[in-house]
C-alpha positions as CSV (number, residue, x, y, z in Angstrom):
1,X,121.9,130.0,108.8
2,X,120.2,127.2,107.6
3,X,116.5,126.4,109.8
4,X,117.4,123.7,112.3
5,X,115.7,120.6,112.3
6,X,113.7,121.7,115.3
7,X,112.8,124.5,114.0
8,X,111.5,122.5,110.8
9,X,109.7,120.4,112.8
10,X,108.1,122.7,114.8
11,X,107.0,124.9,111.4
12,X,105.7,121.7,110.1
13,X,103.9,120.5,113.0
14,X,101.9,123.6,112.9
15,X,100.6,122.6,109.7
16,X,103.2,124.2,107.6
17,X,103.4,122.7,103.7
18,X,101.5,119.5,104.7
19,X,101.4,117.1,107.5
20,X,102.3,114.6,105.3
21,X,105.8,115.9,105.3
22,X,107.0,114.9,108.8
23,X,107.5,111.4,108.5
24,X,109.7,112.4,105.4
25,X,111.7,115.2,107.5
26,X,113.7,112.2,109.2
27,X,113.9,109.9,106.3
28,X,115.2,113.4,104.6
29,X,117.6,114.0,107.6
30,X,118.9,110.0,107.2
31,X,119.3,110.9,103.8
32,X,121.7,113.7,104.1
33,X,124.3,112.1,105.5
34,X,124.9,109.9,102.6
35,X,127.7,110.8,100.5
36,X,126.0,113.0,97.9
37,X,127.4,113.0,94.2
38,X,125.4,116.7,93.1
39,X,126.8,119.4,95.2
40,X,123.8,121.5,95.2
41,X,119.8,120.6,94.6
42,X,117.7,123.6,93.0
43,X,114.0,123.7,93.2
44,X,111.6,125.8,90.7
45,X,108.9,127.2,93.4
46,X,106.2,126.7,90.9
47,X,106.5,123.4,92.4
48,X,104.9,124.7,95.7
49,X,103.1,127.8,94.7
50,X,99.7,126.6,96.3
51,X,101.4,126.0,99.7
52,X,103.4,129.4,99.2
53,X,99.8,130.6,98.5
54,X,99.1,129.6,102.1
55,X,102.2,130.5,104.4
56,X,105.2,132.2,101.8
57,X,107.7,131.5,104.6
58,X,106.9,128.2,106.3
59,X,107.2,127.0,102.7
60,X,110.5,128.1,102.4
61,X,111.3,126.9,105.6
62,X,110.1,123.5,105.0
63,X,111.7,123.5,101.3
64,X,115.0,124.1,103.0
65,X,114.7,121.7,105.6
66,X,114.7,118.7,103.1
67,X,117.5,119.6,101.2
68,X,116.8,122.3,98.7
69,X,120.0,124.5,98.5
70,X,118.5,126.7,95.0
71,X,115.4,128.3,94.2
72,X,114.6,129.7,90.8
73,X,111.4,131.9,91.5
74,X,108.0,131.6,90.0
75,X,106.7,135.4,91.0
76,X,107.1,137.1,94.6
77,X,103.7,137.2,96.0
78,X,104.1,140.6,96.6
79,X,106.8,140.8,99.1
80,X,109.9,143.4,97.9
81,X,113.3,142.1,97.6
82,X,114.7,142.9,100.7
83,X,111.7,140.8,102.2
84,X,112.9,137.8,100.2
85,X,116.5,138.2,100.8
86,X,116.5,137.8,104.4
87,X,114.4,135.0,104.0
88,X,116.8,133.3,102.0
89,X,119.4,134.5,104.3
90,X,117.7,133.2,107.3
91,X,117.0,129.4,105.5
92,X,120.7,129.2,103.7
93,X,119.1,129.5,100.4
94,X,120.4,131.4,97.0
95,X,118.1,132.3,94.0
96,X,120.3,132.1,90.9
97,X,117.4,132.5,88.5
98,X,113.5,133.4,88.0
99,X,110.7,133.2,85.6
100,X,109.6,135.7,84.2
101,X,106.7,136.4,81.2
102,X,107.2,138.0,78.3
103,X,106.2,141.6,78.4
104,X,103.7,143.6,76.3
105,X,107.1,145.8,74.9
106,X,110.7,145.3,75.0
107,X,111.3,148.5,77.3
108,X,109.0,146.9,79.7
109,X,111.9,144.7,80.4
110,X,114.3,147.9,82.4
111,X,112.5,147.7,85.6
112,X,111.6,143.7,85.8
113,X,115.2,143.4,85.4
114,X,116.2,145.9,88.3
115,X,114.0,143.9,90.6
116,X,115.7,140.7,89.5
117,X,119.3,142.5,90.0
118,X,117.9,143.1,93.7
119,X,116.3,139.8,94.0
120,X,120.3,138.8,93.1
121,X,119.1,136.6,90.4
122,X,121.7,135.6,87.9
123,X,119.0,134.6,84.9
124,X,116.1,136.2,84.0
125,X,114.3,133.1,81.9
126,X,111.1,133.4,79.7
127,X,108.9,130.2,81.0
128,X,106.0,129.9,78.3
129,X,104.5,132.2,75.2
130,X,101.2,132.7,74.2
131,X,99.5,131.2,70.4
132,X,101.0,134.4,69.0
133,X,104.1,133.2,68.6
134,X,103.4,129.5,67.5
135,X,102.2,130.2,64.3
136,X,104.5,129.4,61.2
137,X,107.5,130.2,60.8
138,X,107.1,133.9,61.0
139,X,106.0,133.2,64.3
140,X,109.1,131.8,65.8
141,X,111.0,134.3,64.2
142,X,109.1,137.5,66.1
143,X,109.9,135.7,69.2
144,X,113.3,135.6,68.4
145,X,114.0,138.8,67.8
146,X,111.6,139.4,70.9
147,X,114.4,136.9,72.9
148,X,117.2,138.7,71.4
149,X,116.3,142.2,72.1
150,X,115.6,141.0,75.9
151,X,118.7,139.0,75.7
152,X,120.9,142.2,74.8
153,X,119.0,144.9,77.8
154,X,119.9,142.0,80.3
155,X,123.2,142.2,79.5
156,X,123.3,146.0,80.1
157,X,121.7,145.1,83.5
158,X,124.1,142.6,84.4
159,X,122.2,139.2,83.7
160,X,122.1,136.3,81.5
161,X,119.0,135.8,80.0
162,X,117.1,132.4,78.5
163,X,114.3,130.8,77.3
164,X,112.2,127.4,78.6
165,X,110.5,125.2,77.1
166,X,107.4,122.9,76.9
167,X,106.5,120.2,74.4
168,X,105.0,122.6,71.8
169,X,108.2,124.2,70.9
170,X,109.4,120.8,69.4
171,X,105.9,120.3,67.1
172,X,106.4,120.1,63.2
173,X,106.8,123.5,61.4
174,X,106.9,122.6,57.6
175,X,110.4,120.8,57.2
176,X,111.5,122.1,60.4
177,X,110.2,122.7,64.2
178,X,109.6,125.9,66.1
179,X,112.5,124.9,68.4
180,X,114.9,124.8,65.3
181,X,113.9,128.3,64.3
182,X,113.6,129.4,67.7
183,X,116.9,128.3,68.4
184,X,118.6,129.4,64.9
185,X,117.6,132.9,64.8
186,X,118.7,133.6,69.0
187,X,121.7,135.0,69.3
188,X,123.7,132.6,71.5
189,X,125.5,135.3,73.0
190,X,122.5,136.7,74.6
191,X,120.2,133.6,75.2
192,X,120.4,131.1,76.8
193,X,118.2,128.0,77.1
194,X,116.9,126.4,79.8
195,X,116.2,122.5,79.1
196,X,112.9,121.3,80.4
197,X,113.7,117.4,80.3
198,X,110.3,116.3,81.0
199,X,108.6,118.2,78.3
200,X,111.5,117.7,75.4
201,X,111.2,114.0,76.3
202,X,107.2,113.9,75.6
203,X,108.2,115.4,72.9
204,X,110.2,112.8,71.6
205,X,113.2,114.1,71.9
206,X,116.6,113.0,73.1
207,X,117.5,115.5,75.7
208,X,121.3,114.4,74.9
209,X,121.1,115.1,71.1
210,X,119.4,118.4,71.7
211,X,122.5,119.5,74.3
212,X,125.0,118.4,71.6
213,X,123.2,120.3,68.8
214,X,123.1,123.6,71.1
215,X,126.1,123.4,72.7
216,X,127.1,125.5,75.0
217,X,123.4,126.8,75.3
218,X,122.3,125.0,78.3
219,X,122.7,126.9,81.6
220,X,119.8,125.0,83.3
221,X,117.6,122.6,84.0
222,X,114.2,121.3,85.1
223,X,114.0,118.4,86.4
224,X,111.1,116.0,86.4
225,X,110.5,112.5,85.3
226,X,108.1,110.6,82.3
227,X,106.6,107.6,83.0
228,X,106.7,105.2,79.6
229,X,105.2,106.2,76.4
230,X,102.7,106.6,75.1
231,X,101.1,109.0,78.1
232,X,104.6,109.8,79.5
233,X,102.7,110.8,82.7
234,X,104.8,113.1,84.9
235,X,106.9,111.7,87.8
236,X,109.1,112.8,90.9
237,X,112.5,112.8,89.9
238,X,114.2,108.8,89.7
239,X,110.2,107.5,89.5
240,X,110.3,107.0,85.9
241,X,112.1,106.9,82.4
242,X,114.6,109.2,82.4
243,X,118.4,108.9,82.4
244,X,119.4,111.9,84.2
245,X,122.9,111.1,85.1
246,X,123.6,110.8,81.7
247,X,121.7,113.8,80.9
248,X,123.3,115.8,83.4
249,X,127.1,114.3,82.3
250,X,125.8,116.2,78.8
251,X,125.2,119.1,79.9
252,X,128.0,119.9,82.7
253,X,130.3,118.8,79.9
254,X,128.7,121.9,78.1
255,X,128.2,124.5,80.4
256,X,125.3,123.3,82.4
257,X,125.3,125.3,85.5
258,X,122.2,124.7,87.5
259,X,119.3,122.2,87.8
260,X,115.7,122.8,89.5
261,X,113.5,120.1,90.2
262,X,110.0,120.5,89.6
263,X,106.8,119.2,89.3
264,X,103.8,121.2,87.5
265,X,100.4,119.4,89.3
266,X,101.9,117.5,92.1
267,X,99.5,115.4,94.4
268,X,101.2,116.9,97.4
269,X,103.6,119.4,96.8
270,X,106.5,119.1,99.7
271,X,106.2,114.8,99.2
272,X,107.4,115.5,95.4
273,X,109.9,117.7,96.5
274,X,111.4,115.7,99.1
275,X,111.4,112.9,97.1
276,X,112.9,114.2,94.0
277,X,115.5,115.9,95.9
278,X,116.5,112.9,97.9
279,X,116.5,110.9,94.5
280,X,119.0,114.0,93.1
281,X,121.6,112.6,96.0
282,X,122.2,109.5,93.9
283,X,123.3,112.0,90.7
């Protein structure tokens, strides 16, 4: 069962994820009882991977407590599945996808992918490659045929399999961009992509072009505001430039099946998620 307020408040009082949270715990619980448009509200943990750094359950606990119903993992701080399945038993959580890097060889894949298939992930997504790849068009092309070979032994595991991006992706490759050739030579049957909105946007991209271009591509989301060009600072969710329910209209319309809020170098961690995720109520 979900943690009870009580018990949140207890965790937190302790000096769980931040003092600065408690204040926001009742706003939160206020909050909640607004009629909600979003039926669920995901969270990537990279968000709060300093205060999971610090206390790997409280964190959860707290996360929980202001709304998060998702979590797409960011690494497992060396704790084995069945660890991390009771604690997202014990706080009502799921974990439909994770992060995971590249590996040295393709067959390195086979055992990541059994400890995502007992982690009861449902995607496996690449977050970020190295220089190696961004080099010409040859470049994009090796990580393609990287993406599809991982794409086709996830299958055979039982997962769907993706790729996320940054800003770089999108940056001129000759006539063309990396993104283009990235997303050209993929095999749609095998990857997916997951749509970082914040980083196509600095990009200067229109995430709504991009999910009509690749339809049916998009399974998920990050979710994190720009402030106004030219610096297109990163924000909470709803704190800056970005038309999400529009966005997220798109990509439903297409397939979209989760979204994870997230914030790369938040100020304080549990503030940014509360606040995004009480801003996701309105979508």
């Amino acid at each position: 069962m979900r943690t009870t307020r009580r018990d949140a408040l207890r965790m937190l009082a302790a000096g769980v994820a931040g003092g600065t949270l408690l204040p926001r715990l009742a706003m939160a619980e206020r909050e909640s009882k607004r009629p909600s448009r979003i039926e669920r509200v995901g969270l990537q943990l990279y968000t709060v991977r300093k205060a999971m750094a610090k206390d790997l359950e409280g964190t959860i606990a707290a996360v929980a407590a202001v709304g998060v119903h998702e979590l797409e993992f960011a690494g497992y701080y060396n704790k084995p599945p069945v660890w991390w399945r009771g604690v997202l038993k014990r706080y009502g959580l799921t974990a439909p996808s994770t992060h995971i890097a590249l590996p040295a060889k393709d067959d390195d894949w086979v055992p990541l992918f059994a400890q995502a298939k007992e982690m009861e992930h449902n995607w496996v997504m690449v977050p970020f490659v190295g220089q190696e790849f961004r080099t010409g068009v040859d470049g994009w092309k090796r990580l393609a045929d990287r993406l599809n070979a991982g794409g086709m032994l996830a299958r055979k595991a039982g997962l769907n399999f993706g790729y996320h991006n940054h800003d770089f992706e999108f940056a001129p490759v000759g006539n063309t961009t990396g993104y283009e050739i990235l997303t050209t030579n993929t095999d749609k049957a095998h990857v997916d992509l997951e749509l970082d909105l914040y980083w196509a946007v600095k990009a200067g991209q229109d995430p709504v072009a991009l999910i009509k271009r690749w339809s049916g591509r998009y399974t998920c989301f990050h979710m994190k505001d720009a402030g106004p060009p030219p610096a297109r600072a990163m924000l909470d969710v709803g704190a800056g430039t970005i038309d999400f329910p529009k966005i997220l209209a798109a990509g439903r319309a297409q397939g979209l099946k989760h979204w994870f809020i997230e914030h790369d170098e938040p100020k304080d961690a549990m503030a940014s998620v509360q606040a995004s995720a009480a801003a996701m109520l309105n979508y």
